[in-house]
Backbone as a ProteinNet text record, in pm:
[ID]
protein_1_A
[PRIMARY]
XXXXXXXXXXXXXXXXXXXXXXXXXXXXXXXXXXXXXXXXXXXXXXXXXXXXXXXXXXXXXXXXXXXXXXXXXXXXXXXXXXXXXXXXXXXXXXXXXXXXXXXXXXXXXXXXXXXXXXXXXXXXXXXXXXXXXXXXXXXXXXXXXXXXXXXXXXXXXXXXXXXXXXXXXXXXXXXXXXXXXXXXXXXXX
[TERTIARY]
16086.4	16042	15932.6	15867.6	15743.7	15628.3	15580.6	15480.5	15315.5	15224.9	15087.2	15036.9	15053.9	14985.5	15027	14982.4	15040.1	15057.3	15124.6	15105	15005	14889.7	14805	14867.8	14796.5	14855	14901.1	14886.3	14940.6	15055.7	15128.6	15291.3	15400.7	15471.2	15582.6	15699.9	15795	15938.9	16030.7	16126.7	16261.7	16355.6	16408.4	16484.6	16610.6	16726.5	16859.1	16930.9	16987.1	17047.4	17196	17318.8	17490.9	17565.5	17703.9	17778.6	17827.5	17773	17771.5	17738.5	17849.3	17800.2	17631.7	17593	17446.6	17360.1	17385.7	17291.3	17171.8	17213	17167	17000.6	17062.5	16944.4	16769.5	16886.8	16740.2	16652.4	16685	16557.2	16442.3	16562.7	16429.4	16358.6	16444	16341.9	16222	16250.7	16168.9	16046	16040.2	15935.4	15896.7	15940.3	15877	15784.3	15852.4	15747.8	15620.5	15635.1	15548.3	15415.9	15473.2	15363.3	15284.8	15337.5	15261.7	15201.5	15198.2	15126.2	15210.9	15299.4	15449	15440.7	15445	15488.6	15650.6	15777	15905.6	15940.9	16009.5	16131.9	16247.2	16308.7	16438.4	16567.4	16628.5	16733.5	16904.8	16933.1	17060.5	17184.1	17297.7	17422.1	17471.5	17597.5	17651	17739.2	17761.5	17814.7	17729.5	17608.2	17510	17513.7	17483.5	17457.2	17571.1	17667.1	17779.7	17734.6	17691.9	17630.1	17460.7	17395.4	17283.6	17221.3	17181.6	17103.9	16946.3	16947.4	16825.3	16691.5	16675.2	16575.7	16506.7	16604.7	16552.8	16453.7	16518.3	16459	16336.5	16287.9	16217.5	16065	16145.2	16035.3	15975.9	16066.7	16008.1	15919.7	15978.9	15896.2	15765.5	15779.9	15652.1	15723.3	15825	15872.9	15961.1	15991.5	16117.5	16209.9	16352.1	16427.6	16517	16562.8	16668.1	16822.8	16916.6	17016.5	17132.1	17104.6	17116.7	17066.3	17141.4	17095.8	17046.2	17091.8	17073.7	17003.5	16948.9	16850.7	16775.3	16657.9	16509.8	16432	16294.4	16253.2	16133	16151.8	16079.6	16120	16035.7	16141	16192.9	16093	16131.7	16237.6	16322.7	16402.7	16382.1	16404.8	16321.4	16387.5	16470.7	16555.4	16439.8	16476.3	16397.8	16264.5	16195	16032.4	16046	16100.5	16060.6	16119.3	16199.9	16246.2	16114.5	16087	15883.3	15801	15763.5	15680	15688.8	15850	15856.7	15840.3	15733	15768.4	15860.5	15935.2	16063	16126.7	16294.4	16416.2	16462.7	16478	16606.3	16664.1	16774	16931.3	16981.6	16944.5	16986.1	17010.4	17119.5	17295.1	17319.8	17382.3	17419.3	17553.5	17657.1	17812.6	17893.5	18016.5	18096.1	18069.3	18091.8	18134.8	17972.4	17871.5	17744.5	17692.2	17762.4	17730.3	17832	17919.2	18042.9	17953.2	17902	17832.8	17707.2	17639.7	17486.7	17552.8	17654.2	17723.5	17809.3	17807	17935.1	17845.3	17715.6	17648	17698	17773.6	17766.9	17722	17677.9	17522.6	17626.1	17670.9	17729.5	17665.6	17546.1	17483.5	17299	17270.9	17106.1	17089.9	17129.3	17097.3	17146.4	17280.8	17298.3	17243.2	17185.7	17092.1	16975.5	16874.3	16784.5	16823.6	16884.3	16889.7	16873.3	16944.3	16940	16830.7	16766.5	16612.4	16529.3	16496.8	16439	16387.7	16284.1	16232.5	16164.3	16166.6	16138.2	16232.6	16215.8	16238.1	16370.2	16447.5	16578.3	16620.6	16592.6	16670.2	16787.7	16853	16983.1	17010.2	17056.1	17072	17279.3	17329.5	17493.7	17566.1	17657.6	17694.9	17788.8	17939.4	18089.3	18114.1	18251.4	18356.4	18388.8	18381.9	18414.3	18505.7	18612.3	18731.6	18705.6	18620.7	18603.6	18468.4	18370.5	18269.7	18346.7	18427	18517	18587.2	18605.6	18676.7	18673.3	18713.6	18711.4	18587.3	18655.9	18577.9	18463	18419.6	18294.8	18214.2	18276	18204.6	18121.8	18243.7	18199	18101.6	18122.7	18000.5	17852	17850.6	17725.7	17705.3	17781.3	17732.9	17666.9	17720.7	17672.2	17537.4	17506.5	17338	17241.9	17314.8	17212.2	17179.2	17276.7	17238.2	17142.7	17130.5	17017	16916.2	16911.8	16772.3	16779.7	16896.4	16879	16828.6	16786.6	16707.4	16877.2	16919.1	17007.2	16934.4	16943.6	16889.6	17000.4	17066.1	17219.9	17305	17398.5	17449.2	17454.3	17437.8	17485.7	17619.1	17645	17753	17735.1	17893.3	17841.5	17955.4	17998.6	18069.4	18014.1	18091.1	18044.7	18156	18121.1	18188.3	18329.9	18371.8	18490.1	18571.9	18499.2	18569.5	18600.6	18568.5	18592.2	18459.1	18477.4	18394.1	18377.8	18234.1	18264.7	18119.5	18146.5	18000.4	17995.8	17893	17938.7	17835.9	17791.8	17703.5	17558.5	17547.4	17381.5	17235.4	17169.2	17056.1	17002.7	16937.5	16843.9	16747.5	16699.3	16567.1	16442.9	16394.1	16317.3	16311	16442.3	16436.9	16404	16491.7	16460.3	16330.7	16252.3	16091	16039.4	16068.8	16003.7	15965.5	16110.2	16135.6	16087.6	16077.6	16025.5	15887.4	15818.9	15632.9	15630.9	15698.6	15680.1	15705	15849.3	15840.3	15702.4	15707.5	15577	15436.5	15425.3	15328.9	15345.4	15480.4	15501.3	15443.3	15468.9	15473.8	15294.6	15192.8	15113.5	15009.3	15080.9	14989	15010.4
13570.5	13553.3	13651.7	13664.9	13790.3	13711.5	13813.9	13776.9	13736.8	13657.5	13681.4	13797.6	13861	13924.7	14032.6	14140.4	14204.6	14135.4	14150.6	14080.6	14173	14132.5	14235.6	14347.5	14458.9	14545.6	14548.9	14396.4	14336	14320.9	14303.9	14245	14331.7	14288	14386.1	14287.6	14396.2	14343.6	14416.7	14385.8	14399.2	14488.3	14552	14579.6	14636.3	14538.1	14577.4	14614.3	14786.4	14813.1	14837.7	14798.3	14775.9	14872.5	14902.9	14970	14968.1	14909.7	14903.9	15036.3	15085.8	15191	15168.8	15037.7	15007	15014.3	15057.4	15107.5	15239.1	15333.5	15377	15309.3	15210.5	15076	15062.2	15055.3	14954.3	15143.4	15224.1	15332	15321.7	15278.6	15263	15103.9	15008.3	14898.8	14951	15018.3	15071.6	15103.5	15222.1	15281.2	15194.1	15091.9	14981.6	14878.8	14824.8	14773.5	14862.4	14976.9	15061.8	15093	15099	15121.9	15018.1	14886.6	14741.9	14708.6	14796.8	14782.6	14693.9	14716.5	14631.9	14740.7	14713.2	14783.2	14781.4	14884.1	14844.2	14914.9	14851.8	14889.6	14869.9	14983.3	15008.7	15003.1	14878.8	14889	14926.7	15033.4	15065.4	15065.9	15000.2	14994.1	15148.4	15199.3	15266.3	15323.3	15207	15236.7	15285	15242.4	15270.7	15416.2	15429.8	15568.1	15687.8	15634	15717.8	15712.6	15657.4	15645.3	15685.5	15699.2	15694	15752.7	15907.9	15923.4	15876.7	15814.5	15765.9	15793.2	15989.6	16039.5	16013.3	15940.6	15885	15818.6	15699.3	15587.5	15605.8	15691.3	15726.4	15825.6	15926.3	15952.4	15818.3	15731.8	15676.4	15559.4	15520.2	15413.7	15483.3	15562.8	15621.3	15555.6	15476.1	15431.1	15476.7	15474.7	15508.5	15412.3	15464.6	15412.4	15378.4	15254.7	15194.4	15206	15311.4	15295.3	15231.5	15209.2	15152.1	15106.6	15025.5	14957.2	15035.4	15128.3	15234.6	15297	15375.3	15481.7	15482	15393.2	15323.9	15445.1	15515.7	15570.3	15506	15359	15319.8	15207.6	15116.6	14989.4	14929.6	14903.7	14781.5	14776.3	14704.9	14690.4	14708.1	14784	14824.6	14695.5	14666.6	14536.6	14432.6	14434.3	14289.4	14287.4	14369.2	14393.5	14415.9	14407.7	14437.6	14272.7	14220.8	14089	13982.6	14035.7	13929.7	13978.2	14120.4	14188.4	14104.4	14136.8	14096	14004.4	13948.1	13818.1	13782.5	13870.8	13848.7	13960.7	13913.8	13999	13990.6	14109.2	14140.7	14222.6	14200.1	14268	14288.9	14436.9	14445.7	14620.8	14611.3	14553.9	14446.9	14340.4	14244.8	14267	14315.4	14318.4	14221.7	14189.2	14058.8	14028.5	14217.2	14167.9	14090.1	14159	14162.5	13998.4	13944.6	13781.9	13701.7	13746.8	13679.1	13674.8	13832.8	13853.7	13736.8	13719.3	13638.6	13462.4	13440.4	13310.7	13236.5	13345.8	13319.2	13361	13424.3	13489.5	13554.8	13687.3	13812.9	13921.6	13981.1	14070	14173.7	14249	14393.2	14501.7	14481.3	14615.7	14587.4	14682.5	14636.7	14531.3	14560.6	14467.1	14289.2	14309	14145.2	14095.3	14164.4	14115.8	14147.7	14181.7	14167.8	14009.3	14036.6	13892.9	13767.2	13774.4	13686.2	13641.4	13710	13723.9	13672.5	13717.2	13698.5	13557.5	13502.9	13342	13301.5	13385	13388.8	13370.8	13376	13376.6	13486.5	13434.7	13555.5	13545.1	13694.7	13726.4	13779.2	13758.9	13915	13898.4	14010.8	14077.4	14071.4	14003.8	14029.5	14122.7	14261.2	14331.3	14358.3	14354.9	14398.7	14384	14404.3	14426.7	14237.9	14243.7	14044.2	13991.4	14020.1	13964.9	13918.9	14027.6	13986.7	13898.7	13883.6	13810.1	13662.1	13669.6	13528.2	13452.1	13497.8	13508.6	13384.1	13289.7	13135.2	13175.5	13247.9	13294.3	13364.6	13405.4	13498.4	13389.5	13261.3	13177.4	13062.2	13057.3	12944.7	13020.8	13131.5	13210.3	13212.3	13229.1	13190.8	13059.8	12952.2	12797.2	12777.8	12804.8	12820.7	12862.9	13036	13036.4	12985.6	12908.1	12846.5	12744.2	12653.4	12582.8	12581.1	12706.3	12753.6	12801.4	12783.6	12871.3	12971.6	13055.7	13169.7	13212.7	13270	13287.7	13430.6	13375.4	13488.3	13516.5	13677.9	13707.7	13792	13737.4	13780.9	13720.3	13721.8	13888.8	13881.7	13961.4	14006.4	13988.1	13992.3	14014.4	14125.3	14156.4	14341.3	14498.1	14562.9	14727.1	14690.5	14725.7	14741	14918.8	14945.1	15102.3	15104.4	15034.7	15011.2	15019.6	15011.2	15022.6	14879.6	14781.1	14625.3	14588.7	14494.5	14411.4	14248.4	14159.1	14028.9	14041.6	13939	13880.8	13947.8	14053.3	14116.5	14220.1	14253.7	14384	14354.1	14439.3	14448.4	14360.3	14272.6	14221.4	14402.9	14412	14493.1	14528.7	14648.8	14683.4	14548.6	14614.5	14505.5	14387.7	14300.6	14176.5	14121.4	14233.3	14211.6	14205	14315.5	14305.9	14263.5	14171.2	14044.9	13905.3	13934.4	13797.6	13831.5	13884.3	13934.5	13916.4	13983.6	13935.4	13812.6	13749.6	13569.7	13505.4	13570.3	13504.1	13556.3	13647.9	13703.7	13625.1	13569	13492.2	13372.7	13339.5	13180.1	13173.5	13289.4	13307.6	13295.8	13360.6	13378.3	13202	13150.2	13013.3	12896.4
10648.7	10783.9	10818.7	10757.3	10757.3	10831.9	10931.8	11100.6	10942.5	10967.9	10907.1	10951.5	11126.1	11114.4	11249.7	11310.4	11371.3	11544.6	11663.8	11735.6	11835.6	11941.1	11970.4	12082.4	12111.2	12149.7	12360.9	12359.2	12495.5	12493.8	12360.8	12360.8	12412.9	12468.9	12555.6	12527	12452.9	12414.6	12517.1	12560.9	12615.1	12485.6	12483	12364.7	12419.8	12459.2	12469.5	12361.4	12368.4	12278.2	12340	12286.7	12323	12213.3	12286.7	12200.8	12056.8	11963.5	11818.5	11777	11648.8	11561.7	11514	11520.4	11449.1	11574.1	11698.4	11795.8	11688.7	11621.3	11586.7	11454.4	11454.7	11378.2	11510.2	11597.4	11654.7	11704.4	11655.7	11684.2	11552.8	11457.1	11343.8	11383.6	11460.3	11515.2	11622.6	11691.8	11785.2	11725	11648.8	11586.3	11489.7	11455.8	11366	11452.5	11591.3	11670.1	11716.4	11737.8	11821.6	11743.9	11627.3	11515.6	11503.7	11514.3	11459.5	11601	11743.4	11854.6	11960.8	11958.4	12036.3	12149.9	12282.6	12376.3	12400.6	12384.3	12339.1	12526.3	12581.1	12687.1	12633.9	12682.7	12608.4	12740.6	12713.2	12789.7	12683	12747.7	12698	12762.2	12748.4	12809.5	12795	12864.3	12924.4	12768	12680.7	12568.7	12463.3	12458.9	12365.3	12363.8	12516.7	12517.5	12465.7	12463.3	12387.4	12257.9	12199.9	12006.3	11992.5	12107.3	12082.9	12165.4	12167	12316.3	12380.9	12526.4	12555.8	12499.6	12510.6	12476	12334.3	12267.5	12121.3	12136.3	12249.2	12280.6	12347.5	12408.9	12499.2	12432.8	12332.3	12247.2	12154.1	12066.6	12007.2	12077.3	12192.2	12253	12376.6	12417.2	12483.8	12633.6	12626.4	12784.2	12840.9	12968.5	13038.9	12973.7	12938.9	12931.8	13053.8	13047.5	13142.8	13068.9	13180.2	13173.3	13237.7	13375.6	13499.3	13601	13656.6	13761.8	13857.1	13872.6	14075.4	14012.9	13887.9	13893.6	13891.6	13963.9	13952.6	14051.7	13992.6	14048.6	14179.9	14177.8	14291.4	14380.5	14460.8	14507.5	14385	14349.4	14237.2	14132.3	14126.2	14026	13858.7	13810.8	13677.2	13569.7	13600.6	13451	13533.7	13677.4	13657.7	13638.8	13678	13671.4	13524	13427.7	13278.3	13260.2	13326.3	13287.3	13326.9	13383.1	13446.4	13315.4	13291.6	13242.1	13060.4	13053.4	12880.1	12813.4	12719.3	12662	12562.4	12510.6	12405.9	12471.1	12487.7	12502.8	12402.7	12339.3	12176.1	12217.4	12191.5	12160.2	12042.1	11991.4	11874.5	11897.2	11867.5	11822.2	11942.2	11937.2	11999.4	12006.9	12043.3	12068.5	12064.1	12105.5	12130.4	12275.1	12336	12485.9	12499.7	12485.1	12510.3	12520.8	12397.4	12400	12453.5	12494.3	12619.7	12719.8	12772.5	12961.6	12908.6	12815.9	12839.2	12838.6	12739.7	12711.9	12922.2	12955.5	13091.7	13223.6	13202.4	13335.3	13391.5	13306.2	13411.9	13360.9	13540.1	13516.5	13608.8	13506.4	13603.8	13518.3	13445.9	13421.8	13396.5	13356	13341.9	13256	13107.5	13048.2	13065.8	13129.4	13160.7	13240.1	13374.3	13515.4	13422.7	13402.9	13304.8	13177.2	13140	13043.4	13183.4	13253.3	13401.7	13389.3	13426.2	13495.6	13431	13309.4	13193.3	13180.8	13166.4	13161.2	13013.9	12952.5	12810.2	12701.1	12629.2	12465.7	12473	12396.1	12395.9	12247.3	12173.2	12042.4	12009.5	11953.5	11975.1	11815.1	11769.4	11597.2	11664.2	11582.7	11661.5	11531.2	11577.1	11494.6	11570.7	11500	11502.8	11395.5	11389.6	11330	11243.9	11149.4	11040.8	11104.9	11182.7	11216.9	11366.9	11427.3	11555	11570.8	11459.8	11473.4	11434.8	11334.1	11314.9	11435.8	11514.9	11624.8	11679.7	11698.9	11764.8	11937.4	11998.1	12118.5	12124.7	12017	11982.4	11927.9	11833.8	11765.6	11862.9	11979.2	12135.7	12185.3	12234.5	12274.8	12207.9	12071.1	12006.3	12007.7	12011.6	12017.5	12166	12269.7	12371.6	12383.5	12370.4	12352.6	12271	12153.9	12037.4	12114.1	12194.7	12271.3	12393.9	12419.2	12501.9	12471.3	12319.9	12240.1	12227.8	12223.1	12216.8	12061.4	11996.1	11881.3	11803.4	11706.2	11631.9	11474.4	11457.9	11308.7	11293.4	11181.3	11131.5	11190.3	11179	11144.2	10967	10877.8	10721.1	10711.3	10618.6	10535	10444.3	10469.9	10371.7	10428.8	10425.6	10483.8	10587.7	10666.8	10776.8	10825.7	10995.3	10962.9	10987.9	11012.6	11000.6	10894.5	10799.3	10655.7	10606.8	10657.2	10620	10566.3	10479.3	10414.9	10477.1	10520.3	10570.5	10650	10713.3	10793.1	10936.7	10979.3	11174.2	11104.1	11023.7	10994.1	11049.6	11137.5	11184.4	11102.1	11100.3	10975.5	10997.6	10920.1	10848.9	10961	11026.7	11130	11077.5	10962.8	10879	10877.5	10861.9	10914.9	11083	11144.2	11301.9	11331.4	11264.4	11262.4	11268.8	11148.3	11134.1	11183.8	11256.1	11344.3	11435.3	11531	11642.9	11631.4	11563.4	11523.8	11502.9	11462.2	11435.6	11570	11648	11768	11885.3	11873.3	11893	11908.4	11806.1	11686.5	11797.4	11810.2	11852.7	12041.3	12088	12211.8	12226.6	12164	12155.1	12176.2	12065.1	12017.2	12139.1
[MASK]
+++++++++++++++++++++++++++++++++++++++++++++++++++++++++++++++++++++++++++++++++++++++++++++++++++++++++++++++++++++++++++++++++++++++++++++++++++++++++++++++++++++++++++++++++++++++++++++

């Protein structure tokens, strides 16, 4: 799934990152878009931030990070003014709960009122635990957004940190990359 070519330095991604041990992944996605001329906003849940601190996000992307809803330093709503602004939303790490709130429409934090909003293109990378990605209710939930276009890269098969082996492991930064410049690519033409 490799982009021909870089996308130009107008492109502005959404990048919801959720409570997955593989939150720590999408900083090496970050600095992989930023480099190829991706403008990255970084929305992080309340859990992320327990695995991952903002300021990562914030050095590597050159943006304010969004952690919440109430802490906007002006009128404007910062999820939704990035939900107008962005032409691809990715979610990577993608959670269970994370694709329940986008599958059912609820927005009780930035990133789900941001996905709301959002009138574009939606990616998400989905990473848990094999048993809970197997999950009959995790599986309805992804049929649901495929049905809405939602765009999925992965999940792998492979360890995951749990110490289990099976399908819920994060795809690869690299692959996410990739896809993203192609959807990118697509948004463009």
């Amino acid at each position: 799934m490799k982009a021909t070519s870089s996308p130009s330095k107008t492109s502005v991604i959404a990048l919801g990152v959720t409570g997955s041990i593989a939150a720590y992944k999408a900083a090496d996605l970050t600095s992989r878009l930023v480099k190829a001329g991706v403008e990255v906003h970084v929305i992080m849940t309340a859990a992320a931030q327990k695995l991952v601190c903002p300021h990562t996000f914030l050095t590597l992307s050159r943006q304010p990070v969004i952690t919440d809803l109430w802490n906007v330093p002006d009128w404007r709503p910062g999820h939704v003014e990035l939900a107008h602004q962005a032409q691809l939303l990715v979610i990577a790490p993608a959670t269970a709960n994370c694709l329940a709130k986008m599958a059912h429409g609820i927005a009780d934090d930035a990133l789900s009122t941001c996905y709301l909003a959002h009138r574009g293109p939606v990616m998400v990378a989905p990473a848990m635990n094999p048993n809970m990605w197997m999950h009959p209710a995790v599986q309805e939930n992804c049929d649901i957004l495929r049905k809405r276009g939602v765009l999925f890269v992965g999940p792998e098969t492979g360890h995951v940190a749990c110490g289990q082996d099976g399908a819920g492991r994060m795809a690869a930064p690299e692959d996410i990359y990739h896809a993203v410049l192609q959807a990118l690519e697509m948004e463009r033409a």
